[in-house]
C-alpha positions as CSV (number, residue, x, y, z in Angstrom):
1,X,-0.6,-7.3,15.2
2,X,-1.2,-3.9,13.8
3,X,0.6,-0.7,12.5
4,X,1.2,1.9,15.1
5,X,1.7,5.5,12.9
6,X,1.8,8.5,15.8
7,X,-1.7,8.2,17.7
8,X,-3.5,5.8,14.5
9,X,-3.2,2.3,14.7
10,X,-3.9,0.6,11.4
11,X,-4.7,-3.4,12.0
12,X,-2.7,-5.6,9.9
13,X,-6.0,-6.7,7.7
14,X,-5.8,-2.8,5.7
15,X,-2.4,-4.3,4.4
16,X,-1.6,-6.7,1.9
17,X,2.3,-7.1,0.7
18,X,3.0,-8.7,-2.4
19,X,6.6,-9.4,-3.8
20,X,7.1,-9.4,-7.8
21,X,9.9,-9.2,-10.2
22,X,11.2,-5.8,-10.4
23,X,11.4,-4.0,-13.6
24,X,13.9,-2.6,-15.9
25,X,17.7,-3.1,-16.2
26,X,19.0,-5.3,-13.6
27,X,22.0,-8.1,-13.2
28,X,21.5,-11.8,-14.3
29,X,19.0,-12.9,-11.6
30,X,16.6,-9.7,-12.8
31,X,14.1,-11.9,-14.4
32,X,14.4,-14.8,-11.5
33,X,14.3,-13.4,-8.2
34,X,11.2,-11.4,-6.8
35,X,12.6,-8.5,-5.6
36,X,10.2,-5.7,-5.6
37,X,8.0,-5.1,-3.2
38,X,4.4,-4.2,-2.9
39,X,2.5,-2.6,-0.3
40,X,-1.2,-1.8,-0.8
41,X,-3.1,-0.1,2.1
42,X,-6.8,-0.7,1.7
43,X,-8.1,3.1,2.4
44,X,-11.7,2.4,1.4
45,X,-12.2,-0.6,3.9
46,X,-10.2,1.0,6.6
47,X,-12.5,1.9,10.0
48,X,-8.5,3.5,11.2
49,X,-9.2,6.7,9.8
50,X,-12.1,9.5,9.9
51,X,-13.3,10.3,6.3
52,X,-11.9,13.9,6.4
53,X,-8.4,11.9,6.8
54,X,-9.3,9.4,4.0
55,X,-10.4,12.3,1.3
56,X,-7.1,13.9,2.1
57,X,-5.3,11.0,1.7
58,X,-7.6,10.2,-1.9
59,X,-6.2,14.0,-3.0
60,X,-2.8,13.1,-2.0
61,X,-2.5,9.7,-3.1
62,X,-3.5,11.0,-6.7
63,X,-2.7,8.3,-10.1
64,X,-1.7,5.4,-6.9
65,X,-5.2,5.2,-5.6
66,X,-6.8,2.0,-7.1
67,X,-10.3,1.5,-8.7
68,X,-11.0,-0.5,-5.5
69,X,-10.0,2.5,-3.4
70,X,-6.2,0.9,-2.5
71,X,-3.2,2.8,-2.0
């Protein structure tokens, strides 16, 4: 199964989704329940994308692009 975003299909292996407790203030199950959500797209390893799309999407993706070159 893959990602279908207008004409680029991105295959499921550029994803990763990881789910961790979420931060800050919160009701009594804050500190128990996992409840944030993580979605890392692996621009670096992707063959989706051309490079002229992945160095706009390095510029845009600014202080959230990874050492490893995830979003």
């Amino acid at each position: 199964m893959a990602l279908q975003v207008g004409p680029v299909l991105i295959p499921d292996s550029d994803l990763s989704v990881q789910f961790t407790r979420s931060g800050g203030p919160g009701g009594q199950n804050v500190n128990k329940v996992s409840s944030a959500v993580q979605l890392r797209f692996d621009l670096a390893g992707t063959q989706a994308l051309n490079a002229r799309v992945k160095q706009r999407l390095r510029a845009l993706a600014g202080h959230r692009l990874t050492d490893d070159g995830a979003i």
